[in-house]
N, CA, C and O atoms as CSV, one atom per row, in Angstrom:
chain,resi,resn,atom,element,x,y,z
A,1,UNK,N,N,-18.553,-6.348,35.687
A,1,UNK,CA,C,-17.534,-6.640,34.711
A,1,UNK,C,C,-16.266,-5.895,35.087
A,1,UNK,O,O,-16.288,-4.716,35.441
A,2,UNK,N,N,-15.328,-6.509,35.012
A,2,UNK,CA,C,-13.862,-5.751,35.190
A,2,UNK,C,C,-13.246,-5.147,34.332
A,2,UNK,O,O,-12.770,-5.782,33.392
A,3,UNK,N,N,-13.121,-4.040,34.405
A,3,UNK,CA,C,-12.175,-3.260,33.305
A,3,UNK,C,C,-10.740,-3.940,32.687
A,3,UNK,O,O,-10.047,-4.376,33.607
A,4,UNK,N,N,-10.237,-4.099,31.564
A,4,UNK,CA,C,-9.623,-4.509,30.646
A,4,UNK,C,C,-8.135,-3.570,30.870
A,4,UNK,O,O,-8.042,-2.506,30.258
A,5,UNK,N,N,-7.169,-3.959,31.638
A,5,UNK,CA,C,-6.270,-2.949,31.498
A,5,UNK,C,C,-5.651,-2.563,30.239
A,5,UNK,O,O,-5.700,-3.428,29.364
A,6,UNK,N,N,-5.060,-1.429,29.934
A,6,UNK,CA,C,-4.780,-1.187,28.774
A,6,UNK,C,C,-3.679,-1.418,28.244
A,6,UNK,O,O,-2.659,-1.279,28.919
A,7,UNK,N,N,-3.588,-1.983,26.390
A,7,UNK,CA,C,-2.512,-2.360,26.232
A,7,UNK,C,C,-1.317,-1.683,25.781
A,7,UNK,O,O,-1.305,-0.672,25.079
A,8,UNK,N,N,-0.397,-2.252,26.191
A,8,UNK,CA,C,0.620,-1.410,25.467
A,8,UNK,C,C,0.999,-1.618,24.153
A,8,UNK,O,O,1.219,-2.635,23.494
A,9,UNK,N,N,1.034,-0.176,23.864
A,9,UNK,CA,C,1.575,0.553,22.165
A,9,UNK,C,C,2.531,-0.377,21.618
A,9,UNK,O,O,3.558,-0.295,22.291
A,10,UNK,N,N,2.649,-1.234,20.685
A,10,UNK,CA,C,3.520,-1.697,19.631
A,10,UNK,C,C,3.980,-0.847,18.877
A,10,UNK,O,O,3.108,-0.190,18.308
A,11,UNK,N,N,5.006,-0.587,18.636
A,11,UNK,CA,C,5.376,0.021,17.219
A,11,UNK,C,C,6.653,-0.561,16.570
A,11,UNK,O,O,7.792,-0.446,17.021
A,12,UNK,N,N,6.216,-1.323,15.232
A,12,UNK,CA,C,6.950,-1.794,14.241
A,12,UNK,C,C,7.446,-0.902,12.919
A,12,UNK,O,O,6.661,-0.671,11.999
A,13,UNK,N,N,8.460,-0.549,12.915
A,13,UNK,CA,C,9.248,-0.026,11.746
A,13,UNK,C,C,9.968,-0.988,10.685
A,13,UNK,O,O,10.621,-2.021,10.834
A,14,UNK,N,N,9.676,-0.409,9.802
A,14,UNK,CA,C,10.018,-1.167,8.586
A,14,UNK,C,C,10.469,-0.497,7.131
A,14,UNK,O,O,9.468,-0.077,6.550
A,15,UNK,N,N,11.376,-0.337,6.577
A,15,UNK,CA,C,11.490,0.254,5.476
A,15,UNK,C,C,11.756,-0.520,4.232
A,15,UNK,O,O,12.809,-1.156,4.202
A,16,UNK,N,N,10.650,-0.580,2.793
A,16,UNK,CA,C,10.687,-0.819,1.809
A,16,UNK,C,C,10.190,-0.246,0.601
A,16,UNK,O,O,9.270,0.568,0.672
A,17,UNK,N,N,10.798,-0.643,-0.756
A,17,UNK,CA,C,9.947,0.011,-1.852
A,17,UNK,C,C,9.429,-0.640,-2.884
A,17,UNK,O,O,9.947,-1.531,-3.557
A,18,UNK,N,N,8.391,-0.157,-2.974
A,18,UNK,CA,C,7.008,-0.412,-3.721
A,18,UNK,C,C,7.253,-0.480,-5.546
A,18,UNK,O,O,7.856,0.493,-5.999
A,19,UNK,N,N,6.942,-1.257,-6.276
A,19,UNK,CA,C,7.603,-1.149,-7.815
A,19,UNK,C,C,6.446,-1.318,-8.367
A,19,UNK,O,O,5.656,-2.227,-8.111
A,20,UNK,N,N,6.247,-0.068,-9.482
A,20,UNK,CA,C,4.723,0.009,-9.703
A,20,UNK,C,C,5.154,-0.257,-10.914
A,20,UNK,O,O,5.776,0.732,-11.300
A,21,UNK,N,N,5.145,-1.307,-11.935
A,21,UNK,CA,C,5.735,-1.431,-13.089
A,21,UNK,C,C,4.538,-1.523,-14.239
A,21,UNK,O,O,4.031,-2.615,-14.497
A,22,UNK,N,N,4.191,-0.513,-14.800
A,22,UNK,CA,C,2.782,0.065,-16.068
A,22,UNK,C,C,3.491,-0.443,-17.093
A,22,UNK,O,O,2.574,-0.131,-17.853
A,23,UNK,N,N,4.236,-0.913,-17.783
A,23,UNK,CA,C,4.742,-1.275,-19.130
A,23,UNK,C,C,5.496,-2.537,-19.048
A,23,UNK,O,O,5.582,-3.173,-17.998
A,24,UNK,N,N,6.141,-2.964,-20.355
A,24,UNK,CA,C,7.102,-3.523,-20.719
A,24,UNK,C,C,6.297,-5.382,-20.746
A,24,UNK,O,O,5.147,-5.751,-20.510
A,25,UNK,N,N,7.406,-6.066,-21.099
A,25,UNK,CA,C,6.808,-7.594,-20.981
A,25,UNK,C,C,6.276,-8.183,-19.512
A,25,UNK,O,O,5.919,-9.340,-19.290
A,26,UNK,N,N,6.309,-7.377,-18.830
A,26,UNK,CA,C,5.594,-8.342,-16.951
A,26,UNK,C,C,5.302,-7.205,-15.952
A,26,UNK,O,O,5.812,-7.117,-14.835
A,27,UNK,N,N,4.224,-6.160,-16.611
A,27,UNK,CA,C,3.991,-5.173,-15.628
A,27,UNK,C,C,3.053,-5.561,-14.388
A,27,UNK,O,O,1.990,-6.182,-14.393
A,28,UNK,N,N,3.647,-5.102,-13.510
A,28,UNK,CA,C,2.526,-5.469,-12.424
A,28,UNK,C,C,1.508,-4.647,-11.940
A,28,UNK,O,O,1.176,-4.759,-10.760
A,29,UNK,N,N,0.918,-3.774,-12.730
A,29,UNK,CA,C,0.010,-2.799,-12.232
A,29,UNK,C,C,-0.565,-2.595,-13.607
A,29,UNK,O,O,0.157,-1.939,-14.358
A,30,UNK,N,N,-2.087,-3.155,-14.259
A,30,UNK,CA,C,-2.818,-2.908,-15.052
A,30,UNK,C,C,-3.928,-2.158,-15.119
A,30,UNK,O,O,-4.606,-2.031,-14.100
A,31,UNK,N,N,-4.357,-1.456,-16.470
A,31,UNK,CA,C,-5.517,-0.556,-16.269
A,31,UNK,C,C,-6.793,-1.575,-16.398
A,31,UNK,O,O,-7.132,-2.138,-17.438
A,32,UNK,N,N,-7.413,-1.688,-15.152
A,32,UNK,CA,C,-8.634,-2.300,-15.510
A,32,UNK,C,C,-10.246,-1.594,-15.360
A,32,UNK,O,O,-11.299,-2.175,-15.099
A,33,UNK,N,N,-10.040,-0.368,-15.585
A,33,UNK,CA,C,-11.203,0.823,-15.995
A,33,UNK,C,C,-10.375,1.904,-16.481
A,33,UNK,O,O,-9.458,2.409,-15.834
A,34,UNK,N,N,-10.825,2.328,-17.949
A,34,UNK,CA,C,-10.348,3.362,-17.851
A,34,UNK,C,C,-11.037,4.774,-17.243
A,34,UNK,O,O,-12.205,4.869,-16.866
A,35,UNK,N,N,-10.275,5.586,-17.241
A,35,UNK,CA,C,-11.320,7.156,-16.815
A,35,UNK,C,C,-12.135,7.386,-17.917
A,35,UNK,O,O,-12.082,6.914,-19.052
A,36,UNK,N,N,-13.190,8.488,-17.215
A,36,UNK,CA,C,-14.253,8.785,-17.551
A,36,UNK,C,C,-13.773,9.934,-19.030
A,36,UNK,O,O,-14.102,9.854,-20.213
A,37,UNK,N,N,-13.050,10.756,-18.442
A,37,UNK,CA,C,-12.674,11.329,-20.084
A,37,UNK,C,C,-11.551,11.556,-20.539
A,37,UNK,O,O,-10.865,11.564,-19.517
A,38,UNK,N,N,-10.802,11.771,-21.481
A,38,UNK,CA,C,-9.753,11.496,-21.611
A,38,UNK,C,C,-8.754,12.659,-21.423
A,38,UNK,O,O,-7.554,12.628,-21.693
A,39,UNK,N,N,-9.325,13.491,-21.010
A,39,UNK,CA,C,-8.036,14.450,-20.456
A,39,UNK,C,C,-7.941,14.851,-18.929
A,39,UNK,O,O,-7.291,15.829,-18.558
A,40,UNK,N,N,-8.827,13.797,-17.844
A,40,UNK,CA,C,-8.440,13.310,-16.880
A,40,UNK,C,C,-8.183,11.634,-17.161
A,40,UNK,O,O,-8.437,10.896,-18.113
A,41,UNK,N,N,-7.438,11.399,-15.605
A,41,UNK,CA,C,-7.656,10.055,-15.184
A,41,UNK,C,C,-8.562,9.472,-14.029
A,41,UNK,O,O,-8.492,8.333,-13.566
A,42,UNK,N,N,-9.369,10.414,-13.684
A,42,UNK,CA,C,-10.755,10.253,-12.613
A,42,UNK,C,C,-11.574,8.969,-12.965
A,42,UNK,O,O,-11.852,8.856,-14.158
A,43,UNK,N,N,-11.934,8.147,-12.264
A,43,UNK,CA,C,-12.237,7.134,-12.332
A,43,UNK,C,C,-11.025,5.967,-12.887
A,43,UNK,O,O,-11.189,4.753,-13.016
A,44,UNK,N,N,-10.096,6.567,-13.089
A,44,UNK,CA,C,-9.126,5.216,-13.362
A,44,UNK,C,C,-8.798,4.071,-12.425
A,44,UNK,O,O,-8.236,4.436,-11.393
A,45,UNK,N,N,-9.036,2.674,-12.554
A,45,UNK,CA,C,-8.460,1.815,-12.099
A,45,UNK,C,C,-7.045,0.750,-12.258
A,45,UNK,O,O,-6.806,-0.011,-13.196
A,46,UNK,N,N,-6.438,0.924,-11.340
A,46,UNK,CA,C,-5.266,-0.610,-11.809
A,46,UNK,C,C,-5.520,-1.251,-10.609
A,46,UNK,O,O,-5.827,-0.828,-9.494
A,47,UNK,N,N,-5.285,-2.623,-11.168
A,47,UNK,CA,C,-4.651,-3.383,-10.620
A,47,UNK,C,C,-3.644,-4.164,-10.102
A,47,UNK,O,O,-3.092,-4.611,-11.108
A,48,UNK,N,N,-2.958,-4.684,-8.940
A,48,UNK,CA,C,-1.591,-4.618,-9.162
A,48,UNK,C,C,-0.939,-5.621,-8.307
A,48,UNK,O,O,-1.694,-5.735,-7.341
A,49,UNK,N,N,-0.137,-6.250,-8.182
A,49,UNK,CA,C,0.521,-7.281,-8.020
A,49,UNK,C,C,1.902,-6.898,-7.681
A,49,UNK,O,O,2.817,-7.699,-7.872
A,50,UNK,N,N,2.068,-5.984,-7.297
A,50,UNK,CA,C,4.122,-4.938,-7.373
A,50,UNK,C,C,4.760,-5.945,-6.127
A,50,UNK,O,O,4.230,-6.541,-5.189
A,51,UNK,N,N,6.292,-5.808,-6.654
A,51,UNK,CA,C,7.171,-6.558,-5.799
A,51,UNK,C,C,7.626,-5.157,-4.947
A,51,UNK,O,O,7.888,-4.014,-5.323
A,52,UNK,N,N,7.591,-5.781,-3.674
A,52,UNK,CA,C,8.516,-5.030,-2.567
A,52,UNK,C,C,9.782,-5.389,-2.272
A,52,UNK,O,O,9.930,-6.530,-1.833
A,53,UNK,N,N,10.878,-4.600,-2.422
A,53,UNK,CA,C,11.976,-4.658,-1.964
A,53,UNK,C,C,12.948,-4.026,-1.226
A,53,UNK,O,O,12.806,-2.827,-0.986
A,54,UNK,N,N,13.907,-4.619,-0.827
A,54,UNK,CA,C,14.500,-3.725,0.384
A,54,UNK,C,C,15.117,-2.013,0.189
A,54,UNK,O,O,14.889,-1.038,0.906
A,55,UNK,N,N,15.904,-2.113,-0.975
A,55,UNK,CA,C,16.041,-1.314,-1.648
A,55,UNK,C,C,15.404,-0.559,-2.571
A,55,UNK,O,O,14.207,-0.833,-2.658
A,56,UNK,N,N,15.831,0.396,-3.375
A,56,UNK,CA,C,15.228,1.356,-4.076
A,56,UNK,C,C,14.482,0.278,-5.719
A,56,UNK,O,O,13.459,0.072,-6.372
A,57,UNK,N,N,16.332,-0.172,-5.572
A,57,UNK,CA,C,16.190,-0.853,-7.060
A,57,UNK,C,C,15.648,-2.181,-7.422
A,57,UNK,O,O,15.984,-3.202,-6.822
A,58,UNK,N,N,14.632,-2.162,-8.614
A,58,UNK,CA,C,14.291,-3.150,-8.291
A,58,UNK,C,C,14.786,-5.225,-8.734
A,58,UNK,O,O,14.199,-6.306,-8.786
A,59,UNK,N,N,16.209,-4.666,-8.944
A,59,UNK,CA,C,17.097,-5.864,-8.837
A,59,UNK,C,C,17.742,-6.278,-6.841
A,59,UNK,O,O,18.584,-7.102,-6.483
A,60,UNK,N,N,16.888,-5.289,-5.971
A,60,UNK,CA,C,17.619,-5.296,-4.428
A,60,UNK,C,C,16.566,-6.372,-4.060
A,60,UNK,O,O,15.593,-6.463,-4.810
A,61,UNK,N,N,16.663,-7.315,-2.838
A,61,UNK,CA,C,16.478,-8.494,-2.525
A,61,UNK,C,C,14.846,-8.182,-2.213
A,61,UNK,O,O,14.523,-7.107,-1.709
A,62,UNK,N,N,14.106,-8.945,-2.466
A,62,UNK,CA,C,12.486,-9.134,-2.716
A,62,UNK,C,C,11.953,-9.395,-1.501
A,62,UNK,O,O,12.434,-10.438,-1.058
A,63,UNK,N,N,11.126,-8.871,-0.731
A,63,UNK,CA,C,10.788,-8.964,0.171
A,63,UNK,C,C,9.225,-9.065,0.952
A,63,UNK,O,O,8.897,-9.118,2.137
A,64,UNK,N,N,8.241,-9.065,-0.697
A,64,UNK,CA,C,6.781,-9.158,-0.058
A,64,UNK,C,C,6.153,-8.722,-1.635
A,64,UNK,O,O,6.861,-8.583,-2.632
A,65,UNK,N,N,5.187,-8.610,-1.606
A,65,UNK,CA,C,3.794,-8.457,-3.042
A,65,UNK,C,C,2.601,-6.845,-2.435
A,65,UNK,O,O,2.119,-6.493,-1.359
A,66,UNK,N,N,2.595,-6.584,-3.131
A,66,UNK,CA,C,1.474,-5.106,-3.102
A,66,UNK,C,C,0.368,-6.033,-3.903
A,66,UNK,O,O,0.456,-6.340,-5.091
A,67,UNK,N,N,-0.344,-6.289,-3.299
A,67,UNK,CA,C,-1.640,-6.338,-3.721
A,67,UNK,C,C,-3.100,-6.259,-3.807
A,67,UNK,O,O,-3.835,-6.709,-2.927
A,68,UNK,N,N,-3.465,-5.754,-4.743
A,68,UNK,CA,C,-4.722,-5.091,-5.058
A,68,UNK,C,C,-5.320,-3.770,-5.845
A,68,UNK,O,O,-4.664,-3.594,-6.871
A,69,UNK,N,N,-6.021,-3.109,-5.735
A,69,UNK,CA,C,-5.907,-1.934,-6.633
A,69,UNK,C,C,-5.844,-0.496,-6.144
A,69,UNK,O,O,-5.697,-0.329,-4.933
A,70,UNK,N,N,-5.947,0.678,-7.029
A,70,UNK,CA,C,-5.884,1.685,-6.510
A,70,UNK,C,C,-6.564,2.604,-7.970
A,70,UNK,O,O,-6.273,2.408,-9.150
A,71,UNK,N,N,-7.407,3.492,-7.476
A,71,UNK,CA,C,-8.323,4.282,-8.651
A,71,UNK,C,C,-8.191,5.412,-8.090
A,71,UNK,O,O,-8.239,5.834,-6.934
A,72,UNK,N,N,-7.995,5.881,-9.223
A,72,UNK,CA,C,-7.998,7.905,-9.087
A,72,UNK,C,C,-9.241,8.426,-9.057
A,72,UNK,O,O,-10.152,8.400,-9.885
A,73,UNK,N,N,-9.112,9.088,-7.568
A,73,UNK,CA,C,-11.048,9.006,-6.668
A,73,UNK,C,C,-11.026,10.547,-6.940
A,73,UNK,O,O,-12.110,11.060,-6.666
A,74,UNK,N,N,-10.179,11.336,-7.357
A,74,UNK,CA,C,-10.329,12.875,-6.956
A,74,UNK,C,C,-10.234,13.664,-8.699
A,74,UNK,O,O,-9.570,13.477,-9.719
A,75,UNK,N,N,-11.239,14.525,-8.283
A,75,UNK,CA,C,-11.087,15.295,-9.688
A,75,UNK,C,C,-10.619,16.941,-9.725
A,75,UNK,O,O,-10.710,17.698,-10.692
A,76,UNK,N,N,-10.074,17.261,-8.324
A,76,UNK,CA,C,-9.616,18.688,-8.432
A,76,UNK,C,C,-7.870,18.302,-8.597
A,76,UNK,O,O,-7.035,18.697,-9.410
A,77,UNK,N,N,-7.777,17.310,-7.373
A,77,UNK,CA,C,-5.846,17.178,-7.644
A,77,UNK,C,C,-5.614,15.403,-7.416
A,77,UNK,O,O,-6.183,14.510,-6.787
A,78,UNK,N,N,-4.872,15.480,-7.990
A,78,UNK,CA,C,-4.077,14.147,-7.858
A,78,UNK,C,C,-4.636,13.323,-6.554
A,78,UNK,O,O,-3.875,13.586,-5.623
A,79,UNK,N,N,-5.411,12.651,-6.234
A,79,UNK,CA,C,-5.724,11.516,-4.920
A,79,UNK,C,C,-6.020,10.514,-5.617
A,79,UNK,O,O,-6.526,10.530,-6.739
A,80,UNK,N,N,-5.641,9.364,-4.819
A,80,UNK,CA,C,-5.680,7.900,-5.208
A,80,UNK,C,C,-6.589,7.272,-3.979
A,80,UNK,O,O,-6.480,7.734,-2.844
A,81,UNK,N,N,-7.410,6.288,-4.254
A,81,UNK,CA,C,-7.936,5.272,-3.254
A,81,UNK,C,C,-7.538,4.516,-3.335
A,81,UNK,O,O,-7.804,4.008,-4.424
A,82,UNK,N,N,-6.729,3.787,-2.590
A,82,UNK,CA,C,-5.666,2.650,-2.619
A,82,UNK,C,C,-6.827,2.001,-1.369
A,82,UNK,O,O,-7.687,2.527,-0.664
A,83,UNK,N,N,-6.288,0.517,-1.557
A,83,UNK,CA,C,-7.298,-0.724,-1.009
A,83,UNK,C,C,-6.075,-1.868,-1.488
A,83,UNK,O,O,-6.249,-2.364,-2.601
A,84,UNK,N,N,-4.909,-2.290,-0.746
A,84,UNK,CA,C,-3.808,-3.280,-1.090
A,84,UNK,C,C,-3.567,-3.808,0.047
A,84,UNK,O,O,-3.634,-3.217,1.125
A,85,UNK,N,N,-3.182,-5.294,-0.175
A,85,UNK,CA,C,-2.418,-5.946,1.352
A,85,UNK,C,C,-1.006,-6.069,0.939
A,85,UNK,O,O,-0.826,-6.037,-0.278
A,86,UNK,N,N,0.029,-6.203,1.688
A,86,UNK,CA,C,0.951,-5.631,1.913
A,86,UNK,C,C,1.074,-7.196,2.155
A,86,UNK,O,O,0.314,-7.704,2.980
A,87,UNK,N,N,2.178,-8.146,1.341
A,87,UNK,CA,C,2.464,-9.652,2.074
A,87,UNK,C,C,3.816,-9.644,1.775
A,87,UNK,O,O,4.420,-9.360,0.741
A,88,UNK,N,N,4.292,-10.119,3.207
A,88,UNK,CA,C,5.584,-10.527,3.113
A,88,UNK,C,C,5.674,-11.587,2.700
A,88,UNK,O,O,4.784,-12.437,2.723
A,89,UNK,N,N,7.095,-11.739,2.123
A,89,UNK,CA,C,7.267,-13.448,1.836
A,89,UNK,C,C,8.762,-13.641,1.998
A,89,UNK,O,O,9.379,-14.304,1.165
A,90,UNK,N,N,9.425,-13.035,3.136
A,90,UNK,CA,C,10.880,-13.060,2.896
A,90,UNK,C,C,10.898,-12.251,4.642
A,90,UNK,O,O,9.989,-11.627,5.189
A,91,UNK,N,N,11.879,-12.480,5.003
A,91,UNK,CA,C,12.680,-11.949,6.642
A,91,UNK,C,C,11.544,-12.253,7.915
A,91,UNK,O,O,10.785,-13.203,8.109
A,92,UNK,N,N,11.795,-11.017,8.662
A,92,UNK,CA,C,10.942,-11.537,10.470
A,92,UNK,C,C,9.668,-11.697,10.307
A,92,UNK,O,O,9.095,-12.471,11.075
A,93,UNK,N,N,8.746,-10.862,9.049
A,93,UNK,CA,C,7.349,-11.160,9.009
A,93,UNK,C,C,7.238,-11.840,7.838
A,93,UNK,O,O,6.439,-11.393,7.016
A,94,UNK,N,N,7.843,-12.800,7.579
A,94,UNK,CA,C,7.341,-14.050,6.521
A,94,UNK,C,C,5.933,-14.474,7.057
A,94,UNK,O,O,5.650,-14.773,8.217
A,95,UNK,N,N,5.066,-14.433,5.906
A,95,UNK,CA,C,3.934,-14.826,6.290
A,95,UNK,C,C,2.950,-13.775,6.399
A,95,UNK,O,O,1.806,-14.104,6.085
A,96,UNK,N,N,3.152,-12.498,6.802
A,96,UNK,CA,C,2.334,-11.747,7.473
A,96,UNK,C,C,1.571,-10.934,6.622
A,96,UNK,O,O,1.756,-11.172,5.428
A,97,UNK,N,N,0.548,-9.800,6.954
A,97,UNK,CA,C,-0.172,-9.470,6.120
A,97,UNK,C,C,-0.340,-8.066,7.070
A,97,UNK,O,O,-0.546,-8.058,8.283
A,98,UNK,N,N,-0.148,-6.508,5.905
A,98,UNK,CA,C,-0.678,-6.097,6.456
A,98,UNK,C,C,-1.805,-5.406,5.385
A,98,UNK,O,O,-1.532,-5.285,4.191
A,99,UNK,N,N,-3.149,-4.951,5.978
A,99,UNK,CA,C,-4.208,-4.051,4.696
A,99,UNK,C,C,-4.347,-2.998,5.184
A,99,UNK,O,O,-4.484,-2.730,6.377
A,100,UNK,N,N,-4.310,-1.942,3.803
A,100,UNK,CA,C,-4.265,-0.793,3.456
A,100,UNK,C,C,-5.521,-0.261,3.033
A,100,UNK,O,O,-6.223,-0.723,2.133
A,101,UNK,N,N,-5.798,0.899,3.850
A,101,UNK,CA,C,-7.182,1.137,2.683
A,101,UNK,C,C,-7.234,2.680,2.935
A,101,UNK,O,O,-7.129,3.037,4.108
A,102,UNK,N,N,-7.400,3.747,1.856
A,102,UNK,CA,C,-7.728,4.750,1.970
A,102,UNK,C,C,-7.583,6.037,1.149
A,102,UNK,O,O,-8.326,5.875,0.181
A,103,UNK,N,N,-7.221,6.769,1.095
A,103,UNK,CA,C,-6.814,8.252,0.601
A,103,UNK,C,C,-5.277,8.623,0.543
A,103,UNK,O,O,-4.668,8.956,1.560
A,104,UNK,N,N,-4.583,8.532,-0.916
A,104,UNK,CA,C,-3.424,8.951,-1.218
A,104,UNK,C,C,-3.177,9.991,-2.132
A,104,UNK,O,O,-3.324,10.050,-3.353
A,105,UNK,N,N,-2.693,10.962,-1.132
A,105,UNK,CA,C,-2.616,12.320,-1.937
A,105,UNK,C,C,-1.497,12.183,-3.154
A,105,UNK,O,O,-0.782,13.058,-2.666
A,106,UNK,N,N,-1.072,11.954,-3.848
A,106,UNK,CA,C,0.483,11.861,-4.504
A,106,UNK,C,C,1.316,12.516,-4.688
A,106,UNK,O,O,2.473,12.213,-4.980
A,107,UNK,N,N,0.797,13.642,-4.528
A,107,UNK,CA,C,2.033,14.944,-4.787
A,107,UNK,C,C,2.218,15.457,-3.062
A,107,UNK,O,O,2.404,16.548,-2.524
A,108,UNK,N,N,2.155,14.907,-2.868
A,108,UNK,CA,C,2.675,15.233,-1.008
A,108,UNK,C,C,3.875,14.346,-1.021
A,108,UNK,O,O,3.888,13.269,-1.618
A,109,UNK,N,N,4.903,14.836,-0.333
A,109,UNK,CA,C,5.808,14.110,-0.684
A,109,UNK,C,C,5.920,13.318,0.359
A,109,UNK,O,O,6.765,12.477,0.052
A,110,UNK,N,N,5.329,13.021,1.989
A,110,UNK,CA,C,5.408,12.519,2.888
A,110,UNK,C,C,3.528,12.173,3.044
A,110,UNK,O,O,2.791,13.150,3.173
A,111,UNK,N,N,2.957,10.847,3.017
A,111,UNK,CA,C,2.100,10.481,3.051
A,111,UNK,C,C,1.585,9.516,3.877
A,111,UNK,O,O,2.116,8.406,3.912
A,112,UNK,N,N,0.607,9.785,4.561
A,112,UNK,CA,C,0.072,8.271,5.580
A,112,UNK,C,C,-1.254,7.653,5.024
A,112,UNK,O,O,-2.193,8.270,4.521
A,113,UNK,N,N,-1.161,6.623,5.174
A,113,UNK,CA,C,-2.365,5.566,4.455
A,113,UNK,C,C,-2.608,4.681,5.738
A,113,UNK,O,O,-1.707,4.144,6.382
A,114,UNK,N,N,-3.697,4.619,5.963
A,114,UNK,CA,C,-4.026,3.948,6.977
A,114,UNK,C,C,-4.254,2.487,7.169
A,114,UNK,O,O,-5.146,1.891,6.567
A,115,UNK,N,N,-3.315,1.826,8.145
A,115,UNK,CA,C,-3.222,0.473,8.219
A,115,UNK,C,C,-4.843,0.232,8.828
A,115,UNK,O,O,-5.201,0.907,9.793
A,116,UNK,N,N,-5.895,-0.882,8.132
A,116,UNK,CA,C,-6.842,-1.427,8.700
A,116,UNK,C,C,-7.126,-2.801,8.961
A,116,UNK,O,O,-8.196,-3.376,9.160
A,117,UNK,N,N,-5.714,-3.289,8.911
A,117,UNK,CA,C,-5.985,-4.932,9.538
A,117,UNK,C,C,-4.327,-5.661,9.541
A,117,UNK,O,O,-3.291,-5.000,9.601
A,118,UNK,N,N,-4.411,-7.213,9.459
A,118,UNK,CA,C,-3.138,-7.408,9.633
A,118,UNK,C,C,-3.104,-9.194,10.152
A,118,UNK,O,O,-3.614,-9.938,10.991
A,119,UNK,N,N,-2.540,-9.211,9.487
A,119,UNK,CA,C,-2.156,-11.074,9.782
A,119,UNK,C,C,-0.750,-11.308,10.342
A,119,UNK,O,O,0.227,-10.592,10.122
A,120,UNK,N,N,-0.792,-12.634,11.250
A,120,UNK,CA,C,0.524,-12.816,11.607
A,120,UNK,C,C,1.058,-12.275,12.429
A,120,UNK,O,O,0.359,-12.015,13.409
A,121,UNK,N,N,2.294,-11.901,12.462
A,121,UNK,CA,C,2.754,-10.898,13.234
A,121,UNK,C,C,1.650,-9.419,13.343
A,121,UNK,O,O,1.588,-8.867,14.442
A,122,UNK,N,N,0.944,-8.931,12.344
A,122,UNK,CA,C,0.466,-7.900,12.791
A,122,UNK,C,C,-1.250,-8.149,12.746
A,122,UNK,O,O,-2.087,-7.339,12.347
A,123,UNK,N,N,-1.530,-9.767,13.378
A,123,UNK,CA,C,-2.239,-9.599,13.198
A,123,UNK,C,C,-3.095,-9.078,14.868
A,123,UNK,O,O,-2.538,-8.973,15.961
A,124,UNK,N,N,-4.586,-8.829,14.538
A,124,UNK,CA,C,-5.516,-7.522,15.533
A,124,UNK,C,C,-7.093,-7.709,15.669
A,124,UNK,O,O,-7.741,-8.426,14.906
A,125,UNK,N,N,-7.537,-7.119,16.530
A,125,UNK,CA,C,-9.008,-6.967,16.024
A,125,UNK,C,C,-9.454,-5.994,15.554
A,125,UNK,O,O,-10.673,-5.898,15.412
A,126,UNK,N,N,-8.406,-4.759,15.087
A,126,UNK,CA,C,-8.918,-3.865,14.600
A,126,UNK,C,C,-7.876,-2.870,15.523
A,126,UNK,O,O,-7.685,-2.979,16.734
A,127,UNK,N,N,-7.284,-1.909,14.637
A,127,UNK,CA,C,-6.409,-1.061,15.388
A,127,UNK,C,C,-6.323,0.182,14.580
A,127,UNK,O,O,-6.218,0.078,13.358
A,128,UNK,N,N,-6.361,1.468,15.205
A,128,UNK,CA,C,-6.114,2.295,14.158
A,128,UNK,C,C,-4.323,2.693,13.819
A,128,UNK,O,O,-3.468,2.640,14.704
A,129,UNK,N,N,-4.118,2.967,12.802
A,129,UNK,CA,C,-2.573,3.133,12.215
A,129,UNK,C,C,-2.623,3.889,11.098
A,129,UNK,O,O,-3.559,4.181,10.354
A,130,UNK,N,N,-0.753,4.332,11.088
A,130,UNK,CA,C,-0.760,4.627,9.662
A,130,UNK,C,C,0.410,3.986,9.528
A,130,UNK,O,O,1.085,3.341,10.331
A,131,UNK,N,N,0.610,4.365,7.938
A,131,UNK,CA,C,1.897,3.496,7.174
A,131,UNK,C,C,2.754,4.890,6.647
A,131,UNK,O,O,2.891,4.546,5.473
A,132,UNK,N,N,3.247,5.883,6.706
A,132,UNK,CA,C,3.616,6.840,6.208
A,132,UNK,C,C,4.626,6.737,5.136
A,132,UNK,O,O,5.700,6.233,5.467
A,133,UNK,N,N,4.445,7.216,3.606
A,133,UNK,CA,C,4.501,6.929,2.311
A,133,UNK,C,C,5.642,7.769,1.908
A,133,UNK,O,O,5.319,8.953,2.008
A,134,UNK,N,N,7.153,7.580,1.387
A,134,UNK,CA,C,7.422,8.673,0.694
A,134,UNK,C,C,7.294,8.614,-0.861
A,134,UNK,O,O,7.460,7.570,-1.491
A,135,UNK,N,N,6.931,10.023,-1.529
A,135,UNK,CA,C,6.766,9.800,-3.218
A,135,UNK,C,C,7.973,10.352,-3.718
A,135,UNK,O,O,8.902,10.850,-3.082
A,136,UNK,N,N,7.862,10.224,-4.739
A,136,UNK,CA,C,8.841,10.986,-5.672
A,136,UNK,C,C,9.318,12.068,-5.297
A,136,UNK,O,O,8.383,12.731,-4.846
A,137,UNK,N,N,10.533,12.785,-5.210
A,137,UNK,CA,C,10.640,14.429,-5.333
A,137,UNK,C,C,10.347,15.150,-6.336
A,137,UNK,O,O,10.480,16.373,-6.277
């Protein structure tokens, strides 16, 4: 058998933000478990549907859907298990897909979540990645 030469490194940059909207008449992120007791949120689930956009605000031009959920997996500090695909529906990756699955610290203010798949433009047979997150200050 002949060895497979190796491929070369892609790297795609991209900057957008995520709108996690919990209230009002058309939120896109619902509680669908609550936690186990009520002065944590451990075991909490949402679900979520959030618009991505180019900008901060979320009147700036629309650019893809967050979807899927994310439950609060940790009971000493703030971590999230996020499990979302990432779909564009607007610019160079119209169409594309990328999935998310893993461990989100939240109070870190610089965060990586690991890309585990990908359609379209990113799509693979499996690649390891990250997506590096900024939160709130």
């Amino acid at each position: 058998a002949r060895a497979m030469p190796p491929r070369e490194e892609k790297v795609t940059r991209f900057r957008f933000s995520w709108h996690d909207v919990v209230s009002g008449k058309n939120p896109t992120s619902i509680t669908i478990v609550k936690g186990a007791a009520s002065t944590s949120s451990f075991g909490k689930v949402q679900m979520i549907d959030n618009v991505l956009t180019e900008g901060p605000e979320l009147t700036s031009k629309q650019v893809g859907r967050c979807q899927g959920f994310y439950a609060s997996a940790a009971q000493q500090d703030p971590g999230l298990l996020m499990d979302m695909n990432v779909v564009f529906t607007a610019g160079r990756y119209n169409g594309s897909t990328l999935s998310i699955m893993g461990r989100n610290p939240v109070l870190h203010k610089v965060r990586e979540m690991p890309v585990v798949g990908g359609s379209g433009a990113f799509r693979s047979s499996g690649w390891p990645a990250a997506m590096p997150c900024s939160g709130p200050t």
